[in-house]
C-alpha positions as CSV (number, residue, x, y, z in Angstrom):
1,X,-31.3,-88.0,-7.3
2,X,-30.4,-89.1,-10.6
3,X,-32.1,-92.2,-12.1
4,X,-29.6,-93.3,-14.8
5,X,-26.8,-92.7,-12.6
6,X,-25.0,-96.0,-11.9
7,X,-24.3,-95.2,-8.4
8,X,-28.7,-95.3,-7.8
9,X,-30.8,-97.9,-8.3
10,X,-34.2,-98.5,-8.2
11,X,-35.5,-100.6,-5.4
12,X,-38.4,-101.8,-7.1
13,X,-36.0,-103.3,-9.7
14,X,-34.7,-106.2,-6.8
15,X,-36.0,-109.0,-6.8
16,X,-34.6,-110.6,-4.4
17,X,-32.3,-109.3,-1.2
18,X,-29.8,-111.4,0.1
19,X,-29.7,-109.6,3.4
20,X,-32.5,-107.5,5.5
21,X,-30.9,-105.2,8.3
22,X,-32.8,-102.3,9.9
23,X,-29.4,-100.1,9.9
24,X,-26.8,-100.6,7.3
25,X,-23.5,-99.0,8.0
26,X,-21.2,-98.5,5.0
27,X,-17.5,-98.4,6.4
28,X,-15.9,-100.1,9.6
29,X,-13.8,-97.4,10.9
30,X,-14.1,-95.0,13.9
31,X,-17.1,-93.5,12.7
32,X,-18.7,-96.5,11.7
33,X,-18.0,-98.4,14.6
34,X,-19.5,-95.4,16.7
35,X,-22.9,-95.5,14.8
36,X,-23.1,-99.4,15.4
37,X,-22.9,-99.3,18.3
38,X,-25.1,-96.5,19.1
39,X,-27.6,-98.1,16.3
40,X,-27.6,-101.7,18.2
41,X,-27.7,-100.5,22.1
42,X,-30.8,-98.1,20.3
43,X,-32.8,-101.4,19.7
44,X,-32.0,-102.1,16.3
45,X,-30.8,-104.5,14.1
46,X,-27.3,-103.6,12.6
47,X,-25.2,-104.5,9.9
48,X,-21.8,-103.5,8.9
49,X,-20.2,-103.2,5.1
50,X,-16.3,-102.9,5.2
51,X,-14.7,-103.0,1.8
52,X,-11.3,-104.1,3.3
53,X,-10.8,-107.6,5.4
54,X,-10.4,-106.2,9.0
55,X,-13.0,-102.9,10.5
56,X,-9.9,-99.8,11.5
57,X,-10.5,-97.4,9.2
58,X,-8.4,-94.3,9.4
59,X,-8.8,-94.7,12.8
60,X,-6.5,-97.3,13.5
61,X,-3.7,-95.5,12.0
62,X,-4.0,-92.5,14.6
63,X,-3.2,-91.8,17.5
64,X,-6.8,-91.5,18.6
65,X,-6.1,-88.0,20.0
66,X,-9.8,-86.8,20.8
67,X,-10.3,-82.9,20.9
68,X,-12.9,-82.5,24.0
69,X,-13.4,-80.6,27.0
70,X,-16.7,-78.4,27.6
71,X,-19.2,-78.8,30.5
72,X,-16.4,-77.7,33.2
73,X,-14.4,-80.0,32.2
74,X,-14.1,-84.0,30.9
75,X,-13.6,-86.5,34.2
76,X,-9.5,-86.3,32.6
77,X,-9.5,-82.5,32.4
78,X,-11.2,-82.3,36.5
79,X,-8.8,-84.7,37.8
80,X,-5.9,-82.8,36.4
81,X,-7.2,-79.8,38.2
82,X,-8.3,-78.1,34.4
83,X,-11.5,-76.4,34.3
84,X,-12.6,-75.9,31.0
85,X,-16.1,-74.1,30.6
86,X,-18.5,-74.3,27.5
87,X,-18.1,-71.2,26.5
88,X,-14.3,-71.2,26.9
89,X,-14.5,-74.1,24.4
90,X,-17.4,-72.6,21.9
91,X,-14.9,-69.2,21.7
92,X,-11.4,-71.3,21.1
93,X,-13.7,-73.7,18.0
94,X,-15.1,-70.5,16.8
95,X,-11.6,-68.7,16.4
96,X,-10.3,-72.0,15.4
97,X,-12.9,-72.6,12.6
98,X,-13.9,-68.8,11.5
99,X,-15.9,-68.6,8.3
100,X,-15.4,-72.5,8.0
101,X,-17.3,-73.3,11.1
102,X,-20.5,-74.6,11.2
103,X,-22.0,-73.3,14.5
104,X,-24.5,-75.8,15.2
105,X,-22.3,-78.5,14.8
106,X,-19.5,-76.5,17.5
107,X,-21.9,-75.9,20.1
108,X,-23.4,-79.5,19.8
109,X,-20.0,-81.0,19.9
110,X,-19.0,-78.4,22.5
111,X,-22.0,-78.9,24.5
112,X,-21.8,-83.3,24.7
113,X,-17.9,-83.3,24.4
114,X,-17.6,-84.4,28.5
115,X,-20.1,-86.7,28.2
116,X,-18.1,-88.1,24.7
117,X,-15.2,-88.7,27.3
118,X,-16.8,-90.5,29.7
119,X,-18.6,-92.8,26.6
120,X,-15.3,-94.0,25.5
121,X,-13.7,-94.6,28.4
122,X,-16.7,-97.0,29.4
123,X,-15.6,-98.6,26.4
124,X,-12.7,-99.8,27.9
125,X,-10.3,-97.4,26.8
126,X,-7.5,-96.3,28.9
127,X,-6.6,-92.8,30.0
128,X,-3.9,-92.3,32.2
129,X,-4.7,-89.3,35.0
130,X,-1.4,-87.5,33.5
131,X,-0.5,-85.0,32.1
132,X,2.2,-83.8,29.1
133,X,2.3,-80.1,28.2
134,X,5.4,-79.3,26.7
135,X,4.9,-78.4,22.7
136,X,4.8,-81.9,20.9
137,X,2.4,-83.6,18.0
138,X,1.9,-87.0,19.7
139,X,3.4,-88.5,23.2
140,X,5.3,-91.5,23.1
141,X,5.5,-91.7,26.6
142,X,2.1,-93.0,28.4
143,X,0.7,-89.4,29.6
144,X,-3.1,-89.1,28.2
145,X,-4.1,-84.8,28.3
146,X,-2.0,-82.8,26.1
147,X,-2.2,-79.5,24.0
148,X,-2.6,-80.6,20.6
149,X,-3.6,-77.0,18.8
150,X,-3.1,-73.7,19.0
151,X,-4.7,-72.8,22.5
152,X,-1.3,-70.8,23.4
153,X,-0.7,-69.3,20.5
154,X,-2.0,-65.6,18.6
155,X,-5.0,-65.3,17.9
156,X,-6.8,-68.0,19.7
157,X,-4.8,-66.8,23.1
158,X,-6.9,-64.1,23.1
159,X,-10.0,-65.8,22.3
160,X,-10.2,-68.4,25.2
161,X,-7.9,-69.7,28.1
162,X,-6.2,-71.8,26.6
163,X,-6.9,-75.4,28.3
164,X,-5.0,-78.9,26.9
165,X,-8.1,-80.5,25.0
166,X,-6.1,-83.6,23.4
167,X,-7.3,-86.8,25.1
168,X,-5.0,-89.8,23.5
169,X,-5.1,-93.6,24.9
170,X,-2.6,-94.3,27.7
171,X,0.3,-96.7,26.4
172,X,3.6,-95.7,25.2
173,X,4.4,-94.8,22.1
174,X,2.1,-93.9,19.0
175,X,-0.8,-97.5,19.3
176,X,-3.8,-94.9,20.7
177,X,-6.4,-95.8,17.7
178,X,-5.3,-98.9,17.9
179,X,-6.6,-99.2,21.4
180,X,-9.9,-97.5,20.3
181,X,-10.9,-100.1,17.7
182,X,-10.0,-102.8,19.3
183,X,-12.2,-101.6,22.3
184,X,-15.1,-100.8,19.9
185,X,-15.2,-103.3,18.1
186,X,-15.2,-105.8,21.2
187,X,-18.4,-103.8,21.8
188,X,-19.6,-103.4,18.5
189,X,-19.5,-107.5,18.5
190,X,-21.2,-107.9,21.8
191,X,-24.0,-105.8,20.6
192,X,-25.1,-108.2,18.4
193,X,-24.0,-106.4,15.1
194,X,-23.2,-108.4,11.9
195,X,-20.1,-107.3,10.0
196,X,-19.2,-108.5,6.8
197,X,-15.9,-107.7,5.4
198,X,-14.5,-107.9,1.9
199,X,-17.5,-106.2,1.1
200,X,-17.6,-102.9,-1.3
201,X,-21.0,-100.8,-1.9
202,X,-21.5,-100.2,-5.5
203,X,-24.8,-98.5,-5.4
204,X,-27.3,-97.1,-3.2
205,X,-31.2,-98.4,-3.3
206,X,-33.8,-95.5,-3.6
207,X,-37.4,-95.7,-3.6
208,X,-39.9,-93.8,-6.2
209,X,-39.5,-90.8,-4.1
210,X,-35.7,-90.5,-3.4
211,X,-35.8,-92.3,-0.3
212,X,-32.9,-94.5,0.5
213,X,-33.5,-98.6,1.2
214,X,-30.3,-100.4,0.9
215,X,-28.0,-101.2,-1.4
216,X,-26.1,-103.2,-4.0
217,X,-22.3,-104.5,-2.9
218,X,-20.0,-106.7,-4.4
219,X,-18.7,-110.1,-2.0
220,X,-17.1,-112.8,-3.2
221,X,-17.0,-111.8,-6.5
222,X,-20.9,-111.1,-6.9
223,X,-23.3,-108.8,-6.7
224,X,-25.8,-108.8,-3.5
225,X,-28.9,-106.9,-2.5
226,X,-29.2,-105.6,0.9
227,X,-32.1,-103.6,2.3
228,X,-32.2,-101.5,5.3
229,X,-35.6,-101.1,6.9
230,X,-35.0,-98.1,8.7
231,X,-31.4,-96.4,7.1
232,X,-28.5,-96.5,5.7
233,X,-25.5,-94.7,7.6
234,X,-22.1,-93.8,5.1
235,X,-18.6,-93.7,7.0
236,X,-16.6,-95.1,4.5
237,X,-14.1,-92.0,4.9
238,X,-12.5,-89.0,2.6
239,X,-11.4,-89.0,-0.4
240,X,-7.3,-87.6,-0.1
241,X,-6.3,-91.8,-1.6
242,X,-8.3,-90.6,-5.0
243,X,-6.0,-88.7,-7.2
244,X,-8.9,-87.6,-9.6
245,X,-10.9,-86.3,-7.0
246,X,-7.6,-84.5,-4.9
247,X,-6.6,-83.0,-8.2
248,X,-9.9,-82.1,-9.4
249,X,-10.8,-80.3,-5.6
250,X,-7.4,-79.8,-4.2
251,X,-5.0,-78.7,-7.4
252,X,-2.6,-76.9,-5.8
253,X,-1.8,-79.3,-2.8
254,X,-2.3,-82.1,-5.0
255,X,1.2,-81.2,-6.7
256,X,3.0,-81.4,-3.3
257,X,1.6,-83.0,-0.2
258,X,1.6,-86.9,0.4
259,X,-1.4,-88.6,1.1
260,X,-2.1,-89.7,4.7
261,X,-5.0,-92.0,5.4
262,X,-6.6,-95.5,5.0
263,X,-6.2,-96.9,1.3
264,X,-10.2,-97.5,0.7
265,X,-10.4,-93.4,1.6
266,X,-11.6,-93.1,-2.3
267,X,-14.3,-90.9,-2.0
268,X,-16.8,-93.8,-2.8
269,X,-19.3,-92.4,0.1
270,X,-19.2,-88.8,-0.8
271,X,-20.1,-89.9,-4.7
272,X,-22.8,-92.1,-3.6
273,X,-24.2,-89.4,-1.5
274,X,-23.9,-87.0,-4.5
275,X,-25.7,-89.5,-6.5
276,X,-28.8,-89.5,-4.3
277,X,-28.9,-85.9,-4.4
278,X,-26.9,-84.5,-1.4
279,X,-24.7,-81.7,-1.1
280,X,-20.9,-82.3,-1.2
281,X,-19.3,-79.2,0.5
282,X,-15.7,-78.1,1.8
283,X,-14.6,-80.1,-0.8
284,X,-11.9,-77.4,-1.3
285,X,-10.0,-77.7,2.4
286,X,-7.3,-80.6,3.7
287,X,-5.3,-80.9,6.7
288,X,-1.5,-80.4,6.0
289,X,0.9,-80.9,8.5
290,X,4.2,-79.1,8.8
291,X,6.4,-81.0,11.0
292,X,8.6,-78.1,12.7
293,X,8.8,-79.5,15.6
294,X,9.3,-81.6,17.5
295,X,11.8,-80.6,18.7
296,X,10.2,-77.5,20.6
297,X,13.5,-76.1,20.3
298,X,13.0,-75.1,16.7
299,X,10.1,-73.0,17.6
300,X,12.8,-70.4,18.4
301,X,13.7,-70.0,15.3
302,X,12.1,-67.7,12.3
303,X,10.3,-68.5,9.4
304,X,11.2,-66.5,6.2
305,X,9.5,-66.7,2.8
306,X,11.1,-66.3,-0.5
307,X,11.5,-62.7,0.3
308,X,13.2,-63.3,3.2
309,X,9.9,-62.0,5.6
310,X,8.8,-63.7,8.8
311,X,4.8,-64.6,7.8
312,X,3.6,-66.8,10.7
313,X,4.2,-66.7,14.6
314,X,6.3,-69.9,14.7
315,X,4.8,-71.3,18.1
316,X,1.6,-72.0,15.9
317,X,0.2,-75.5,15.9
318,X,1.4,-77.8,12.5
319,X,-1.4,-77.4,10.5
320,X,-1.7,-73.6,11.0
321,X,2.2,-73.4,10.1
322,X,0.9,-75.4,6.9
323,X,-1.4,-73.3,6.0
324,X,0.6,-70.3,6.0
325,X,4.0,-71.6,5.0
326,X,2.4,-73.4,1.5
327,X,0.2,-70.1,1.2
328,X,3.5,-68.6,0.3
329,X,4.7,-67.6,-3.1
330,X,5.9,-71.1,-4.9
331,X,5.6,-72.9,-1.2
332,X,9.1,-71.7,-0.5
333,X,9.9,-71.3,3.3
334,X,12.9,-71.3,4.9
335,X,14.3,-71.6,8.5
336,X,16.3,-69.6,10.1
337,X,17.7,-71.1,13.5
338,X,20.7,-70.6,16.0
339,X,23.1,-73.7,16.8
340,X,21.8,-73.9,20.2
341,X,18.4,-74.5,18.9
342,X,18.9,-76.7,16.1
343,X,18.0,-80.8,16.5
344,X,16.8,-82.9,13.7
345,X,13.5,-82.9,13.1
346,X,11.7,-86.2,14.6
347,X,9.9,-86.2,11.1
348,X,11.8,-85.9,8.7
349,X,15.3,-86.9,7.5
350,X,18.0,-83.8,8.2
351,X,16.4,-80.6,6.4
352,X,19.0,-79.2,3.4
353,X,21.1,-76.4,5.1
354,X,21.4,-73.7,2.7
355,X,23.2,-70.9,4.2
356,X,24.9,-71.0,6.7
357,X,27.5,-68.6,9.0
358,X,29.1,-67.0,11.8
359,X,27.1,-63.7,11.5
360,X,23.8,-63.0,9.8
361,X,25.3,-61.2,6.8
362,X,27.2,-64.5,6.3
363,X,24.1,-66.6,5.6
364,X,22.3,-63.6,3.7
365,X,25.2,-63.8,1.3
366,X,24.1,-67.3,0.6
367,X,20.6,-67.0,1.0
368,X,18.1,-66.6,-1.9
369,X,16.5,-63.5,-0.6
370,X,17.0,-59.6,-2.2
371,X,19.8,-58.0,-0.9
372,X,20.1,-56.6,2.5
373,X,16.3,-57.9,3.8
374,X,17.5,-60.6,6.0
375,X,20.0,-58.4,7.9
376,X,16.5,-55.9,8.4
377,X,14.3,-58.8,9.4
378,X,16.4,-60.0,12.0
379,X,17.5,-56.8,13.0
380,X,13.9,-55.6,13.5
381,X,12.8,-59.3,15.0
382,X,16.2,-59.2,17.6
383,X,15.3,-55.6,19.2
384,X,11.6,-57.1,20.0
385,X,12.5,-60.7,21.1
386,X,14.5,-59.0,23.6
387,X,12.1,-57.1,25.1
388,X,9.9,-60.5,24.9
389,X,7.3,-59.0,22.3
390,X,6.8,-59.5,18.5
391,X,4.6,-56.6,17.2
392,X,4.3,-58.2,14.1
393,X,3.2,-61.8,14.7
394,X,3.1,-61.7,18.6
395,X,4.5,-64.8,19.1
396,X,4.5,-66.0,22.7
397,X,7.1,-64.8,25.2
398,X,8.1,-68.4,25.8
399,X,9.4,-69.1,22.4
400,X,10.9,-65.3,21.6
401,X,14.5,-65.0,22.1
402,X,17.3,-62.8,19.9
403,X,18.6,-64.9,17.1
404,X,22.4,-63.4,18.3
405,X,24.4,-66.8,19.2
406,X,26.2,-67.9,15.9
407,X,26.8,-70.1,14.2
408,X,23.4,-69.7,12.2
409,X,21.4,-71.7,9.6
410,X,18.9,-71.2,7.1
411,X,17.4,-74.7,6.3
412,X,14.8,-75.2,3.2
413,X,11.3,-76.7,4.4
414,X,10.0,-75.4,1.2
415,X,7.1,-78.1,-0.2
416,X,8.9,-79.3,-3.1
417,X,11.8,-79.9,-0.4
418,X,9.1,-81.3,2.2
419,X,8.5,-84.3,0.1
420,X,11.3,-85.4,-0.9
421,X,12.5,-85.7,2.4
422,X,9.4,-87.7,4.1
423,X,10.8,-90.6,6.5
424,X,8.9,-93.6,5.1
425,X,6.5,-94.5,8.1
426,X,6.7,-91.3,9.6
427,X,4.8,-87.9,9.4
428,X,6.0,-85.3,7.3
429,X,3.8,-83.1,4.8
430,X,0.7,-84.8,4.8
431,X,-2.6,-83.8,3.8
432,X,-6.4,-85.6,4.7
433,X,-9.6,-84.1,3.1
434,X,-12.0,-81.9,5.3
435,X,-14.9,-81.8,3.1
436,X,-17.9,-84.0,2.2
437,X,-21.6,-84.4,2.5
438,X,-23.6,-81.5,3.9
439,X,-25.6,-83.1,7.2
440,X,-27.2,-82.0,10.3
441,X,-25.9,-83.1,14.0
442,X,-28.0,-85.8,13.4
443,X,-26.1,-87.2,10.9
444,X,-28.9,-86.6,7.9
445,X,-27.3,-86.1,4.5
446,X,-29.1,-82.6,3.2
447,X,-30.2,-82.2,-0.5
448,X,-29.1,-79.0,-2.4
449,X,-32.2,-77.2,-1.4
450,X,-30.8,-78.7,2.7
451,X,-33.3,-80.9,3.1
452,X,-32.9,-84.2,4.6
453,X,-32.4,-87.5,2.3
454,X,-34.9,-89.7,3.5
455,X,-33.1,-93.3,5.2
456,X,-29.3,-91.4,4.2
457,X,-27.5,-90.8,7.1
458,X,-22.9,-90.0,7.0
459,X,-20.7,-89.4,9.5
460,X,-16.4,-89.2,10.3
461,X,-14.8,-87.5,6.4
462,X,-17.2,-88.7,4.3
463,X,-18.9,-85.9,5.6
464,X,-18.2,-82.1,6.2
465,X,-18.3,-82.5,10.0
466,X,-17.0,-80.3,12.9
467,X,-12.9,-79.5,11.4
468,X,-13.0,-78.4,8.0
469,X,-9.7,-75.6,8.0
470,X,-6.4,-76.6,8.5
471,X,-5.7,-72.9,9.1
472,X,-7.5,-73.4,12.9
473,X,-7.2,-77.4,13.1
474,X,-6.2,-79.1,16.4
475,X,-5.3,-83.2,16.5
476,X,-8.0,-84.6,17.8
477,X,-10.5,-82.8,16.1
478,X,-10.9,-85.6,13.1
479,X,-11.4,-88.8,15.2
480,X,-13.4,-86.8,18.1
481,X,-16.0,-85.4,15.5
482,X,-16.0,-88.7,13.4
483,X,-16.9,-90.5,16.8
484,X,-19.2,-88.0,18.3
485,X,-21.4,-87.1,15.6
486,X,-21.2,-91.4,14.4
487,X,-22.8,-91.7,18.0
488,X,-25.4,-89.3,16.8
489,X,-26.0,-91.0,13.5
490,X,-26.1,-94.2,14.8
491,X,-28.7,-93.4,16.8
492,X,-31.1,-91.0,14.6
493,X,-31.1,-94.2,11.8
494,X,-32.1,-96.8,14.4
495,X,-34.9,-94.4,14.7
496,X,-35.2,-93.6,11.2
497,X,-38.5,-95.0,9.0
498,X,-37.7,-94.6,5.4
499,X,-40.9,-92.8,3.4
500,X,-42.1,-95.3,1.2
501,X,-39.5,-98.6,1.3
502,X,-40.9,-101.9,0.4
């Protein structure tokens, strides 16, 4: 902790508090709603601080997609005829997250993910026993188990069977975390739990030891002191709406991805946390999305780099075709796709066509690539896809056919290209932040020396929670872990007792 940082007070400098709540939560999305609720049915007395005038969060501007699956199988999965084993799901996070991963965090989530199911669906939620499995991003139709990652695809094919983990609210079109919050936070009211809105945190309350007892928030235009008893729990969400903090940790996407999140997701909860001495990690990794499809359709075609060379198996999930495709020198990338495959992109307004022709030499004689290495590309990709194999990037059979019925087009999804083609309201390259305060499952903030911040508790992407790559990232993943391991924090703060608060 810091004592003349402005973000830390002293508690023994209050003199009066205008509010006393056992467990404070700071931020009324998914995670915060989660922790609530888990904090009130625990027994204790909650309150909730949302700086904007209505609890949603993030949240609400999903699709509530929930990653789970685990145990044999969520109640969805079972009556869909899926099984879906623990350790199937422990080896798909664990090729999904790599080096990123935090294994205790995978195995818990793995290990309560089917019980997670059945929590929100007592909620009130609704889950249609149907399933969608062709290759989409969100269903618009009312179907409620999808695929929403790379569970068919290389590597992670070869890891696990792959199993449809996406879990999404049953309504058509895209209103799932709509549903949620509204659900929650009929609960979340129920409970008992006070929630005051308008209401911004501008410091954190720490006893003579570090310990954290409340804090100091601005509503109607003053300053008010509110302590918490037992803790106070931060899900006030990333930090991808603050340019200093995107260009300071994220310099290179900065400069071409759009922002996608709620508008208070300023980083305000990972600085406080910093202030009282907690780890901020990850800090360096966002989701990006990549909108290739849908349609499926243009999963047939190839994806060529500035040098005119295939780099990615094309049937990958978005954010893996992010990662790859902006990891490529200058973010240029380039599709090449047949006329029977081509459709607008449901994503983004019509892609710049430039090359195009009646024979591949035609649109290499247009194309920026050295001479000659488009002709070898899909010369050498051709004699494979026939044979339904792709040595190089092994690309699924499903999606491998000869590029050979003309005419052809090379269209430009490089980044720079990317963005100025986003359809307002729509998704096109978008980022969120994956990093954010070190915790345990239990939601505990952890020093620099990883060890726990007395009465500090964070949860959903104020933290560095279960997805933290976008090179292994599946929907879901965000709004699953921000709800899961809220749950958990929720309840570790209701039975939290501060060292030393007065």
């Amino acid at each position: 902790m810091q004592p003349s940082d402005p973000l830390i007070r002293a508690v023994e400098s209050i003199k009066h508090f205008d509010i006393t709540t056992e467990v404070l939560v700071c931020g009324y999305g998914g995670a915060g709603a989660a922790a609530a609720l888990e904090a009130a049915r625990a027994g204790a007395q909650v309150t909730i601080l949302e700086r904007a005038s209505a609890g949603g969060g993030a949240t609400a501007m999903s699709s509530c997609e929930m990653y789970l699956g685990g145990s044999g199988g969520t109640a969805l999965q079972k009556d869909l005829g899926f099984e879906d084993s623990s350790d199937n799901m422990l080896a798909y996070l664990r090729e999904a997250l790599g080096a990123y991963g935090d294994d205790e965090k995978i195995r818990c989530y793995t290990e309560g993910a089917a019980e997670h199911f059945d929590w929100v669906e007592s909620l009130g939620v609704p889950y249609k026993r149907a399933a969608l499995l062709e290759r989409t991003v969100v269903p618009l139709s009312d179907e409620s188990l999808l695929y929403t990652g790379n569970e068919k695809s290389h590597p992670f094919n070869r890891a696990a069977t792959p199993v449809p983990r996406g879990h999404v609210p049953s309504k058509e079109g895209d209103e799932g975390g709509k549903i949620f919050m509204q659900a929650i936070m009929k609960q979340v009211a129920n409970a008992g739990v006070r929630v005051l809105n308008d209401c911004r945190v501008l410091a954190l309350l720490a006893d003579s030891h570090g310990g954290i007892c409340g804090v100091i928030a601005k509503r109607d235009n003053r300053e008010i002191a509110i302590r918490a008893e037992r803790a106070v729990v931060l899900t006030t969400g990333g930090f991808v709406m603050n340019e200093a903090m995107t260009r300071q940790y994220l310099p290179e996407i900065h400069q071409y991805a759009v922002p996608y999140g709620n508008s208070y997701d300023m980083g305000d909860g990972i600085a406080l946390g910093m202030a009282a001495g907690g780890q901020a990690i990850n800090m360096d990794q966002a989701f990006m999305s990549f909108p290739l499809y849908p349609p499926a359709s243009l999963t047939y075609g190839i994806l060529l780099n500035q040098r005119g060379q295939r780099y990615v198996n094309e049937d990958a999930y978005l954010a893996r075709l992010a990662h790859y495709s902006y990891s490529q020198p200058d973010q240029r990338c380039y599709l090449l796709v047949q006329a029977e495959d081509y459709q607008p992109s449901d994503y983004l307004e019509r892609a710049p066509i430039i090359a195009s022709g009646n024979t591949i030499a035609e649109v290499a004689s247009e194309a920026p690539f050295p001479a000659g290495v488009l002709e070898q590309t899909v010369s050498y990709f051709n004699r494979h896809a026939a044979r339904g194999d792709d040595p190089l990037f092994h690309k699924t059979a499903e999606w491998l056919k000869p590029l050979s019925k003309p005419p052809f087009a090379l269209l430009d999804y490089s980044a720079s290209e990317m963005k100025a083609i986003i359809m307002p309201g729509t998704r096109g390259p978008l980022i969120f932040t994956l990093g954010g305060l070190k915790t345990r499952c239990s939601g505990e903030v952890l020093s620099l020396n990883n060890q726990p911040i007395a009465g500090l508790y964070a949860a959903g992407r104020v933290s560095a929670g279960l997805p933290r790559t976008a090179k292994g990232y599946a929907s879901g993943m965000s709004v699953g872990d921000a709800t899961f391991f809220g749950r958990l924090a929720g309840r570790s703060a209701a039975a939290a007792r501060p060292a030393n608060s007065t």
